[in-house]
C-alpha positions in Angstrom: -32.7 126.8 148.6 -36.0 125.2 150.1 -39.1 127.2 150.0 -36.3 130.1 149.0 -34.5 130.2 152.3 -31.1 129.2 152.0 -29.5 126.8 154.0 -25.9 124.8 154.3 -25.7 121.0 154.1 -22.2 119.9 154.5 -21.4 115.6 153.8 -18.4 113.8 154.9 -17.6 110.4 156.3 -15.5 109.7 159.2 -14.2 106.2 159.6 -17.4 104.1 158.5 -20.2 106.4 159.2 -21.8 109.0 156.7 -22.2 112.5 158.5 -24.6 115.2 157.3 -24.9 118.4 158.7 -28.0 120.9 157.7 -28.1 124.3 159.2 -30.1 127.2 158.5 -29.4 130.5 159.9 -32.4 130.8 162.8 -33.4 129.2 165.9 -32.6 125.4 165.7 -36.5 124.4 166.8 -37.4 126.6 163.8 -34.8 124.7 161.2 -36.2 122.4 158.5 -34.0 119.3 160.0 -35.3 119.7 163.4 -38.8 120.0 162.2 -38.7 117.0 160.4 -37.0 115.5 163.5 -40.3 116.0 165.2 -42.3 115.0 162.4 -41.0 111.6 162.2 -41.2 111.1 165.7 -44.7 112.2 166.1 -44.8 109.6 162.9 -43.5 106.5 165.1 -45.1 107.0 168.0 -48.5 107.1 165.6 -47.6 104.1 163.4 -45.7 101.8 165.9 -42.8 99.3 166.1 -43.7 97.6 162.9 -43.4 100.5 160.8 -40.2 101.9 162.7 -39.1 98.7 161.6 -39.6 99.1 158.0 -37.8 102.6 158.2 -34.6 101.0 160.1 -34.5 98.3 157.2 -34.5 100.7 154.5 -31.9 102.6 156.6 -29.6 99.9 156.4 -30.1 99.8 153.2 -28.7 103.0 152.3 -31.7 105.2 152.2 -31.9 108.1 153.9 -34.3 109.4 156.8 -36.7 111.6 154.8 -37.0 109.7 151.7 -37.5 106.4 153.7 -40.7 108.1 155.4 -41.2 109.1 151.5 -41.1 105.2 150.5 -43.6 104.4 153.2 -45.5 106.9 153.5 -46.2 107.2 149.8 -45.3 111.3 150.1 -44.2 113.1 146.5 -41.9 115.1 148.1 -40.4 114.2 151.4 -38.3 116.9 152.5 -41.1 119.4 152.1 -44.6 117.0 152.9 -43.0 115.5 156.4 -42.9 119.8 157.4 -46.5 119.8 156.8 -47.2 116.7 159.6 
């Protein structure tokens, strides 16, 4: 329950890659995921190739998407601050 709308996420792997899938039930330009999507493009473009970088890095590292904006970005909460950008 974020921001008390519910939502689905559903984790698997299939052969060596981690799959998450995050649906809410409205228009997919309206849907958190997409919205953060956006965010953290908008993000890149702003901060450049160094700091895309960075993100890929922690990626590899096991850290997911929205947390590794968190890391850099120094947000509290990254799942709810990147829907604010």
């Amino acid at each position: 329950n974020i921001n008390n709308e519910e939502f689905l996420v559903c984790n698997f792997k299939l052969e060596e890659f981690l799959i998450e899938i995050f649906a809410q039930n409205k228009p997919t330009i309206q849907q958190n995921a997409y919205c953060h999507m956006m965010a953290e493009y908008k993000i890149l473009q702003e901060k450049g190739e160094e700091f895309k970088q960075k993100i890929i890095d922690l990626k590899k590292k096991g850290i997911k998407t929205e947390p590794a904006f968190g890391l850099l970005l120094g947000l509290e909460n990254p799942y709810e601050d990147l829907l604010k950008f």
